[in-house]
N, CA, C and O of each residue as an XYZ file, in Angstrom:
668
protein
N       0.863     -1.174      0.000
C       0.000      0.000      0.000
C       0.907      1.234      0.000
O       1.721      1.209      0.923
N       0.963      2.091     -0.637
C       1.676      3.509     -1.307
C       1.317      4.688     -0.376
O       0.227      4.694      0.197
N       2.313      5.801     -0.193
C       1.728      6.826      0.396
C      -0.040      7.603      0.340
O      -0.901      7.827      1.191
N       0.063      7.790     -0.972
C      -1.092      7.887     -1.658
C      -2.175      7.749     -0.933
O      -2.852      8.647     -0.434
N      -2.472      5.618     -0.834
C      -3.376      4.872     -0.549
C      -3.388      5.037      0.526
O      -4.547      5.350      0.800
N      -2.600      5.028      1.695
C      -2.546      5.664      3.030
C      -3.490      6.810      3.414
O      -4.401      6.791      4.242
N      -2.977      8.038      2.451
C      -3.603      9.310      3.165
C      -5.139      9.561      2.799
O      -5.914     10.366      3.315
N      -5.405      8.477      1.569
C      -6.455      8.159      1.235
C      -7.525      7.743      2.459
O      -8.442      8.396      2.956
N      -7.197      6.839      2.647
C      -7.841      6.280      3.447
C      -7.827      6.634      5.103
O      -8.581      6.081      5.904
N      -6.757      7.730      5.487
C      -6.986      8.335      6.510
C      -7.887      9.593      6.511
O      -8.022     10.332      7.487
N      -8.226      9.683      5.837
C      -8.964     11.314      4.783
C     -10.534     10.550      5.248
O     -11.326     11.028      6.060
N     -10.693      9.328      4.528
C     -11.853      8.948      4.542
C     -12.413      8.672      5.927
O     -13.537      8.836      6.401
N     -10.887      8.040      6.597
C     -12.074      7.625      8.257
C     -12.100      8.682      9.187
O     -12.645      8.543     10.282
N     -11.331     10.151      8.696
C     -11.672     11.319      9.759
C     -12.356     12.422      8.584
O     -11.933     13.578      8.594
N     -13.364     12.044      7.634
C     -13.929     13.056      6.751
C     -15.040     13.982      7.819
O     -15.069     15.208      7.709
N     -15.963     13.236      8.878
C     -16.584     14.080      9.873
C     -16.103     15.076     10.365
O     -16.644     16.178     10.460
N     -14.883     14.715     10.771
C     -13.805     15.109     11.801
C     -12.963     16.695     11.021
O     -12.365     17.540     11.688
N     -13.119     16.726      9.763
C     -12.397     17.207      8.930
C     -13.512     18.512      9.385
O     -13.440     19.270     10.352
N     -14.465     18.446      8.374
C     -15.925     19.399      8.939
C     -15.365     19.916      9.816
O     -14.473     20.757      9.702
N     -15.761     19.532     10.690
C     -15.746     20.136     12.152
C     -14.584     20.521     11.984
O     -14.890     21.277     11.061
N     -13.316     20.684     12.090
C     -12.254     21.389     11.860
C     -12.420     22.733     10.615
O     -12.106     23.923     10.619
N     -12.833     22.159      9.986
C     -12.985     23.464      8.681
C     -14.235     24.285      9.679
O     -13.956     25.473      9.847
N     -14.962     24.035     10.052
C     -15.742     25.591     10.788
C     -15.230     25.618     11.613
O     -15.383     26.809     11.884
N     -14.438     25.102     12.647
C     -13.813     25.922     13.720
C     -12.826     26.740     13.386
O     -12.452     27.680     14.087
N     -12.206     26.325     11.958
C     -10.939     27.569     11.387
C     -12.308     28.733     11.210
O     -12.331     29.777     11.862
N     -13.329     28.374     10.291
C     -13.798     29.624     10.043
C     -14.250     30.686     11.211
O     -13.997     31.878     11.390
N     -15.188     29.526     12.067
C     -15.702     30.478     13.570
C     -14.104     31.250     14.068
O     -13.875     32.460     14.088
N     -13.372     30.391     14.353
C     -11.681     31.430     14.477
C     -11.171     32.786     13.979
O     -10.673     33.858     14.323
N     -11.608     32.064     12.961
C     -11.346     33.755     11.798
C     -12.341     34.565     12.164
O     -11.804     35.634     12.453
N     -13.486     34.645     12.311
C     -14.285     35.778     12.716
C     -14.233     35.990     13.969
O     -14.105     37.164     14.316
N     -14.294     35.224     14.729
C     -14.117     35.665     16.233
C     -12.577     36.214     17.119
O     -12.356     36.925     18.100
N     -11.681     35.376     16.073
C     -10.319     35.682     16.633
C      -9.852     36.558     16.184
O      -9.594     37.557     16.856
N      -9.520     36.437     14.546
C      -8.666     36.891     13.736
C      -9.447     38.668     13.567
O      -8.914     39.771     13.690
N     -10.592     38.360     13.310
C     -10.961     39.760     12.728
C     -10.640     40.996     14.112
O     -10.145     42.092     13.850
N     -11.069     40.529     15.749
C     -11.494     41.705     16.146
C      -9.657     41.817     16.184
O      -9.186     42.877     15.774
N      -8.813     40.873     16.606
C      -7.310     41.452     16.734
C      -6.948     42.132     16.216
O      -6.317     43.079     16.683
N      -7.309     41.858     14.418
C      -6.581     42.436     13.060
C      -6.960     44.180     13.281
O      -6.254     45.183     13.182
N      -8.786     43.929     13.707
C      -8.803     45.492     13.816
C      -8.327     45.964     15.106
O      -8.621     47.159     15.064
N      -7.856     45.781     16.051
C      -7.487     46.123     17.525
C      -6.029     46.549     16.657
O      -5.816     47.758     16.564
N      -5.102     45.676     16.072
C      -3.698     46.139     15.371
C      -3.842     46.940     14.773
O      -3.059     47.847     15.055
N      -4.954     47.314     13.433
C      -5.062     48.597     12.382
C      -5.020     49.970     13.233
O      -4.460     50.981     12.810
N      -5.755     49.882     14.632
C      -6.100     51.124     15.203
C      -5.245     51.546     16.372
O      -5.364     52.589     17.016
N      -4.301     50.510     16.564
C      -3.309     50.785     17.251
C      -1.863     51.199     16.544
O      -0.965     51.821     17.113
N      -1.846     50.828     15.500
C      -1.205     51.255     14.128
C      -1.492     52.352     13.239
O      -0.699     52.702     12.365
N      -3.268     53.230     13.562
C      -3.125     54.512     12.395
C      -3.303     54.922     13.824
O      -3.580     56.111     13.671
N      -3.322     54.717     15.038
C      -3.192     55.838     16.006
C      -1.848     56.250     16.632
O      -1.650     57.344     17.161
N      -0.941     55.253     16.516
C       0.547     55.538     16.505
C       1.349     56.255     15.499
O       2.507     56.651     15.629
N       0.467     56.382     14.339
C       1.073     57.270     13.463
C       0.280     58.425     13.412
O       0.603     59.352     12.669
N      -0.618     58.470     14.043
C      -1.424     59.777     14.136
C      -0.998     60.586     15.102
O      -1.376     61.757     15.075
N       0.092     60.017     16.414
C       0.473     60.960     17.152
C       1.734     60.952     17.217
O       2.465     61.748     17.808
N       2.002     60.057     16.612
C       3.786     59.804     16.628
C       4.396     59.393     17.535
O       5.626     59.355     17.558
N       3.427     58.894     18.724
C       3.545     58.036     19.601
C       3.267     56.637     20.142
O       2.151     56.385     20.596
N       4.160     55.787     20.117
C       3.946     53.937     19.496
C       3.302     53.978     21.293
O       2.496     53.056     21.421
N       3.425     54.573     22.266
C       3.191     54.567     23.226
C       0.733     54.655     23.170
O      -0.026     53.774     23.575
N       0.536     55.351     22.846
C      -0.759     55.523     22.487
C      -1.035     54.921     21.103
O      -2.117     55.046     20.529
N      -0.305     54.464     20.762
C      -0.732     53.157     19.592
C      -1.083     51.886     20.095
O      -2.152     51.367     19.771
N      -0.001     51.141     21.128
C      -0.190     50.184     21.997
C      -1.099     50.112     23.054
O      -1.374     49.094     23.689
N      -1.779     51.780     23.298
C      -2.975     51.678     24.271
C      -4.297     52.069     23.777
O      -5.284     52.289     24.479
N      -4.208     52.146     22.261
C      -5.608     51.953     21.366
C      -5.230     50.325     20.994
O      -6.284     49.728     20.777
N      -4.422     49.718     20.899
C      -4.657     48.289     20.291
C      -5.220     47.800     22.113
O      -6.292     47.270     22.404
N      -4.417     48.082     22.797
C      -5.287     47.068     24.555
C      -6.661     47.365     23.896
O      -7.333     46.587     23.219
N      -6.966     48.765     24.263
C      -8.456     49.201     24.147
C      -9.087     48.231     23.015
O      -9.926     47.390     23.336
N      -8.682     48.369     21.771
C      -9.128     47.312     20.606
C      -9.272     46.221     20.855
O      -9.783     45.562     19.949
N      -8.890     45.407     22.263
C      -9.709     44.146     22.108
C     -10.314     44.178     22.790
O     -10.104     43.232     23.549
N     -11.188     44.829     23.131
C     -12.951     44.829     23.864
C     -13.432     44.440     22.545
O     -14.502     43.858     22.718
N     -13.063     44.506     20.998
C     -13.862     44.186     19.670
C     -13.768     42.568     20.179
O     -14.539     41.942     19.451
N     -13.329     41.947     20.836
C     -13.867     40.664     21.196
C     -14.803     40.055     21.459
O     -15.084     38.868     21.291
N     -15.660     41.401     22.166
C     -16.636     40.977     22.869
C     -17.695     41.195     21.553
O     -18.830     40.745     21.714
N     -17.487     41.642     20.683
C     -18.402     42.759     19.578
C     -18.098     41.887     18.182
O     -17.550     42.345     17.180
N     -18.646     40.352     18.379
C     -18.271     40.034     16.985
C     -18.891     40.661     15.720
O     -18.201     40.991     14.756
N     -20.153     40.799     15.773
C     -20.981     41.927     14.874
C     -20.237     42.825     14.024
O     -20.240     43.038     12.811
N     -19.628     43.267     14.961
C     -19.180     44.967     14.536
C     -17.869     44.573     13.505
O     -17.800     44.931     12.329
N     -16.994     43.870     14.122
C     -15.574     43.250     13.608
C     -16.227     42.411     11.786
O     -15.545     42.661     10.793
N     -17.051     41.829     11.686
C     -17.100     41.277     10.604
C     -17.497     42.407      9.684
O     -16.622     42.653      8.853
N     -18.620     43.191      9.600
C     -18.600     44.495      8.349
C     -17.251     45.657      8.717
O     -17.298     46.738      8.130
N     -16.522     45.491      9.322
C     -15.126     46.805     10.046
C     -14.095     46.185      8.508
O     -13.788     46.704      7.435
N     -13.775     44.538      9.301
C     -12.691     44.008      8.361
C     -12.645     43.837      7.094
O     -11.701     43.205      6.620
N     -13.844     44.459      6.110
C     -13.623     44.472      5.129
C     -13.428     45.755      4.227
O     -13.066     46.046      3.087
N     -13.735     46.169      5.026
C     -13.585     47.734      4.757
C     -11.907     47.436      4.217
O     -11.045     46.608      4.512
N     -12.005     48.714      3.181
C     -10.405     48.925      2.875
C      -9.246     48.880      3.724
O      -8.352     48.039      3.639
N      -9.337     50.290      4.948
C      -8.614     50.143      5.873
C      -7.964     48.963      6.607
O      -6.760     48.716      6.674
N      -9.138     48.176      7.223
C      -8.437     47.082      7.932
C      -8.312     45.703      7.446
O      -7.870     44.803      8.160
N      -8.728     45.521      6.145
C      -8.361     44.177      5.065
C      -7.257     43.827      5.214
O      -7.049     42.800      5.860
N      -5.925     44.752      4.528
C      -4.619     44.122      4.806
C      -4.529     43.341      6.318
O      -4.262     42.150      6.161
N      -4.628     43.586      7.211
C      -4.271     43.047      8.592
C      -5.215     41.700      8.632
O      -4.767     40.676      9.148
N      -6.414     41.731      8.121
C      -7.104     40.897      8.322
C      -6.713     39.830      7.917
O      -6.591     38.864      8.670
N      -6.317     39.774      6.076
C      -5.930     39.399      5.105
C      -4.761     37.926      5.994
O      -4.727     36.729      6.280
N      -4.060     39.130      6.059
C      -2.463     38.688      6.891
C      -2.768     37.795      8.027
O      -2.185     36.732      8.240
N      -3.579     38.220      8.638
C      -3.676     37.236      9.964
C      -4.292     36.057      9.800
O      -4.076     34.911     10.195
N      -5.216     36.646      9.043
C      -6.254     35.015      8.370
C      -5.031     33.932      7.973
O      -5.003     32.796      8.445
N      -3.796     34.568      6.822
C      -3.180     33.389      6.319
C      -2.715     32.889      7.392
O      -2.815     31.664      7.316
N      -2.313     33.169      8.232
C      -1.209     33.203      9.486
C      -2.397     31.900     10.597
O      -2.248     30.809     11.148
N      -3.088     32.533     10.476
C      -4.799     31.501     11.618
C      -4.271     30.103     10.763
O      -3.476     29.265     11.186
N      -4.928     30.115      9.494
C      -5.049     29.072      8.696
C      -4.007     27.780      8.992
O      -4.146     26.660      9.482
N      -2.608     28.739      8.286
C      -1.137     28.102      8.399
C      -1.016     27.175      9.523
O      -0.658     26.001      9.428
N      -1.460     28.015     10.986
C      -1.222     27.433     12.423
C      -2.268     26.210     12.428
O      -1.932     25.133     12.921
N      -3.730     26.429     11.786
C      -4.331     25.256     12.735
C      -4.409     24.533     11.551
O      -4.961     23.461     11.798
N      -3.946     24.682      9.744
C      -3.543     23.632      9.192
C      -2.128     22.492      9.529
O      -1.926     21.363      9.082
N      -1.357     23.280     10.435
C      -0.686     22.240     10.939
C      -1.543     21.215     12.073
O      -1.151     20.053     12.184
N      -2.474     21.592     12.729
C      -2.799     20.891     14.021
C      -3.325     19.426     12.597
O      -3.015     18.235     12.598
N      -4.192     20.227     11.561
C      -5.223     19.195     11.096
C      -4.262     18.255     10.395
O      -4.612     17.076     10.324
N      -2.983     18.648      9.815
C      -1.606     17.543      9.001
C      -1.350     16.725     10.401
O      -1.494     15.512     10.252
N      -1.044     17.087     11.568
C      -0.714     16.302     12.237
C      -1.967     15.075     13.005
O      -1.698     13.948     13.421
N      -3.077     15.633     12.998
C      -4.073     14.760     12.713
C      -4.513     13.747     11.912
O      -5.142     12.700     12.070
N      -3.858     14.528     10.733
C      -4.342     12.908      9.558
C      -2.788     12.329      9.667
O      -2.663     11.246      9.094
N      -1.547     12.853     10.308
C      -0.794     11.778     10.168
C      -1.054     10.620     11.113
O      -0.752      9.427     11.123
N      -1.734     11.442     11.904
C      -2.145     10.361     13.254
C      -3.024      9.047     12.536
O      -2.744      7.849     12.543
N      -4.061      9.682     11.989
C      -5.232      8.562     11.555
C      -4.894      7.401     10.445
O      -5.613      6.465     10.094
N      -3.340      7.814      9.923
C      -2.636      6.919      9.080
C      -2.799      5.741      9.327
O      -2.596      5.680     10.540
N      -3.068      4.605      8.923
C      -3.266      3.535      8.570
C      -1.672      2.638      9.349
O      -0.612      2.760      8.733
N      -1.697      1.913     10.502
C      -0.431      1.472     10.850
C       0.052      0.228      9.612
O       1.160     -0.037      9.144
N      -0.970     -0.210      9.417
C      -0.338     -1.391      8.146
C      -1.258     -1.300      7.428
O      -2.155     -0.467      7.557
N      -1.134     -2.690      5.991
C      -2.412     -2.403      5.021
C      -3.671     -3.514      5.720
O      -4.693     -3.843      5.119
N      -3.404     -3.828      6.694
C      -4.520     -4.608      7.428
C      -5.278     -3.700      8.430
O      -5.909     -4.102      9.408
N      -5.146     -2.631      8.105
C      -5.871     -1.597      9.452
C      -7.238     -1.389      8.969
O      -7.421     -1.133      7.779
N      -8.122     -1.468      9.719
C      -9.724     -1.329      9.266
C     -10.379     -2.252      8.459
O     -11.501     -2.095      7.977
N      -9.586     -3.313      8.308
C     -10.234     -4.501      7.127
C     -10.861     -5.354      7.654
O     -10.112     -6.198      8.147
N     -12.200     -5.614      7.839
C     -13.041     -6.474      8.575
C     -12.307     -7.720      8.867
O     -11.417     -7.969      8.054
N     -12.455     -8.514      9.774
C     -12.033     -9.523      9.980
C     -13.240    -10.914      9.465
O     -14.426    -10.923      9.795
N     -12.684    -11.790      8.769
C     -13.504    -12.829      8.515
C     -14.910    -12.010      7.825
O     -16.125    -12.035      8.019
N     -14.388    -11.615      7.328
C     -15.303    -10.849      5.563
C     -15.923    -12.152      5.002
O     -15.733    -13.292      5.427
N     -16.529    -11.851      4.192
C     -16.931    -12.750      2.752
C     -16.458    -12.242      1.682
O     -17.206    -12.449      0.727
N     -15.339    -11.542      1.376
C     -15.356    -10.441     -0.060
C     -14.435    -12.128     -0.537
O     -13.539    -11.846     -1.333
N     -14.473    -13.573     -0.257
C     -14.184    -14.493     -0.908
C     -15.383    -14.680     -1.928
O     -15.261    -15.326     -2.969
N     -16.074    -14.310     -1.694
C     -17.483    -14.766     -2.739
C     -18.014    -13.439     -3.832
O     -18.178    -12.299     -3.398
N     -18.147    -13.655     -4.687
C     -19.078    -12.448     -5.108
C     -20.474    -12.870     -5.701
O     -20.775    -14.029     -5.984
N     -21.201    -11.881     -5.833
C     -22.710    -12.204     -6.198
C     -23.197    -12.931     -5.527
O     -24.044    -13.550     -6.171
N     -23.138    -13.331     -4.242
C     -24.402    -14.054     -3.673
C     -24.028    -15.279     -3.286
O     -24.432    -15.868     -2.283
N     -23.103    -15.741     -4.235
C     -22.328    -17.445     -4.387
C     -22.443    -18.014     -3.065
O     -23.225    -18.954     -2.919
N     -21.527    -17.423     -1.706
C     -21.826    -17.739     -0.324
C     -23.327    -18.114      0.389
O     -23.595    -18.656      1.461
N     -24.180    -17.573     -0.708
C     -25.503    -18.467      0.478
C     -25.961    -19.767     -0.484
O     -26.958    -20.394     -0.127
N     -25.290    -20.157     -1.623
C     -25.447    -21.581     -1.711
C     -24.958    -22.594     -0.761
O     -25.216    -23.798     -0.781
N     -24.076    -21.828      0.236
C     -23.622    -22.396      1.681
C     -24.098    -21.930      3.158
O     -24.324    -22.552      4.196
N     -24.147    -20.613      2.812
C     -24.511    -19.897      3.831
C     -26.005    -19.314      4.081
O     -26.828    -19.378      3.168
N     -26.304    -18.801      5.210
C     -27.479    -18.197      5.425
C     -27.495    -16.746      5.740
O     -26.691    -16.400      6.605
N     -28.265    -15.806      5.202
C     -28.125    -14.443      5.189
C     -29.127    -14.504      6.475
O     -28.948    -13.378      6.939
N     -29.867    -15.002      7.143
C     -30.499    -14.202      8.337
C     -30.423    -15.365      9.551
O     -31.527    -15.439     10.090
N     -29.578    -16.172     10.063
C     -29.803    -17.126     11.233
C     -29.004    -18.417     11.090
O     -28.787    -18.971     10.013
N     -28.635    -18.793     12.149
C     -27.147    -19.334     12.556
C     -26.153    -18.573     13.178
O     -26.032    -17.548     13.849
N     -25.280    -19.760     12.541
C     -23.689    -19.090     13.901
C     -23.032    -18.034     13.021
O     -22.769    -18.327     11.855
N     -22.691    -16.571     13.605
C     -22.070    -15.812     13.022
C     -20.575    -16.273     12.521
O     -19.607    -16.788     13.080
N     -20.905    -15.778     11.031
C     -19.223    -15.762     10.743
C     -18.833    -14.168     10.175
O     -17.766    -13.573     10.327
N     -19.951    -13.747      9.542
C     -19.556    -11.869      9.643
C     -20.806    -11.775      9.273
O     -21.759    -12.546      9.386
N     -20.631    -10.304      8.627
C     -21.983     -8.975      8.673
C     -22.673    -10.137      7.389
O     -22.123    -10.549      6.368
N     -23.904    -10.397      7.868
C     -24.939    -10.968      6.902
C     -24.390    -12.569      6.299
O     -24.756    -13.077      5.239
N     -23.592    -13.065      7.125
C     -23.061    -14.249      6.736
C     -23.172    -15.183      7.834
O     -22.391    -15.306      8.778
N     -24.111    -15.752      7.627
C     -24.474    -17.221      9.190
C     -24.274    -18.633      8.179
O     -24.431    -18.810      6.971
N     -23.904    -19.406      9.160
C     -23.540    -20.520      9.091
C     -25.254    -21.510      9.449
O     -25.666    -21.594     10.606
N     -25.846    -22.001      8.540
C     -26.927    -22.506      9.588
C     -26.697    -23.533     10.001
O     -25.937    -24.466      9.738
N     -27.934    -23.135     11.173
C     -27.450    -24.578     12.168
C     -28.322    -26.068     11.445
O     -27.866    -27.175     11.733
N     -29.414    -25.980     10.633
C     -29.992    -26.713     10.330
C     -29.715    -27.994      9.104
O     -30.302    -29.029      8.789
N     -28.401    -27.220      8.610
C     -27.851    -27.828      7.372
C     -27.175    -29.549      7.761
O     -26.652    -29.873      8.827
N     -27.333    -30.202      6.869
C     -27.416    -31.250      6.370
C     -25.719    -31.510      6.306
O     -25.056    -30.652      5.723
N     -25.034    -32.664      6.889
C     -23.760    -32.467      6.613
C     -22.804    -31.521      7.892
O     -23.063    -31.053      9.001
N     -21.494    -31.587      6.910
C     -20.243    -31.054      7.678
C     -20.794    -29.642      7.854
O     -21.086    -28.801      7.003
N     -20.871    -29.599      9.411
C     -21.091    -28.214      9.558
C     -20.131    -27.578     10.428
O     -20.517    -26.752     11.256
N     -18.790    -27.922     10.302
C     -17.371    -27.344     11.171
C     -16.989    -25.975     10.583
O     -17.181    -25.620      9.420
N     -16.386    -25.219     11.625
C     -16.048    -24.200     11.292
C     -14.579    -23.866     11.601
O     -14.115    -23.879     12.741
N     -13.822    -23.540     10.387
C     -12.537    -23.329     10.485
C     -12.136    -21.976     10.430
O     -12.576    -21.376      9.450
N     -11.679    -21.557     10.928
C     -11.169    -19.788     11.525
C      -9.893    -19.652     11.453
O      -9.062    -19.869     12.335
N      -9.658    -19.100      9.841
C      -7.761    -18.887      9.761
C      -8.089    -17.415      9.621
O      -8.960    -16.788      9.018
N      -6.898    -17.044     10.533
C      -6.328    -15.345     11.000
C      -4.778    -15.074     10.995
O      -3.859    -15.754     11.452
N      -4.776    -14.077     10.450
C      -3.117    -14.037     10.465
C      -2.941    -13.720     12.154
O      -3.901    -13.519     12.898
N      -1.743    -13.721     12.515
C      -1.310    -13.365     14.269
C       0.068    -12.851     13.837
O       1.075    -13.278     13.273
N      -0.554    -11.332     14.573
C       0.747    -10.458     14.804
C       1.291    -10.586     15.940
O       0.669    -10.636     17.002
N       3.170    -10.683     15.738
C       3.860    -10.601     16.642
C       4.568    -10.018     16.812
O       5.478    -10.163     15.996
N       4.838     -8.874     17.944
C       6.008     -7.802     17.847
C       7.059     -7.985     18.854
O       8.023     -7.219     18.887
């Protein structure tokens, strides 16, 4: 099994999981990213408005009460003025919690090519072939929709080969 087929298939068994990560970047960006970006713009045209970085740094404190004011922060940040910052921080949000989500799907990686593969399947049969032996609703389980019946006529032993890992 190939890198590829790997991330494939780690993609597929955290696709829920993925969701939910993609709106918490977005809820982030509006709740985090925007009121900061504007708390920085106004601590930045007010430091150049007095020429003092000293009252620049105490309009950006003041600027994050826009925390509390998500409303206001989402029509502010698009405005011309405070886009660039927004812009910037958004890539910067993204970057950070696209690493959390890479290190997540490296997690969900597949340890071998036997990871998630039903055990004692039927994918030996196709089309149906297995209930000229088997029973689709009653008997002894051997997997999903595959019984052994008990009523059958004959050798009715059951042999159970499994590979066994040893580390």
């Amino acid at each position: 099994m190939g890198l590829g087929e790997k991330i494939r298939r780690a993609l597929v068994k955290m696709k829920g999981r993925l969701i939910v990560y993609a709106l918490a970047i977005i809820v982030g960006i509006f709740a985090i990213v925007a009121p900061i970006s504007r708390a920085i713009t106004d601590g930045l045209n007010k430091a150049a408005e007095t020429g003092n970085k000293d009252s620049g740094f105490e309009a950006f404190f003041y600027g994050l009460s826009y925390l509390t004011k998500p409303g206001d922060n989402i029509t502010k940040v698009f405005t011309e003025e405070y886009f660039h910052n927004f812009w910037t921080g958004t890539k910067y949000f993204v970057l950070f919690a696209g690493v959390f989500v890479i290190i997540g799907v490296a997690k969900a990686l597949p340890k071998h090519e036997f990871s998630d593969i039903e055990n004692g399947s039927s994918d030996w049969a196709e089309g149906g072939e297995q209930y000229k032996v088997l029973s689709k609703k009653s008997g002894i389980i051997l997997a999903e929709k595959n019984y052994l019946p008990v009523d059958k006529r004959g050798n009715v032993n059951v042999l159970v080969v499994r590979r066994v890992w040893c580390r």
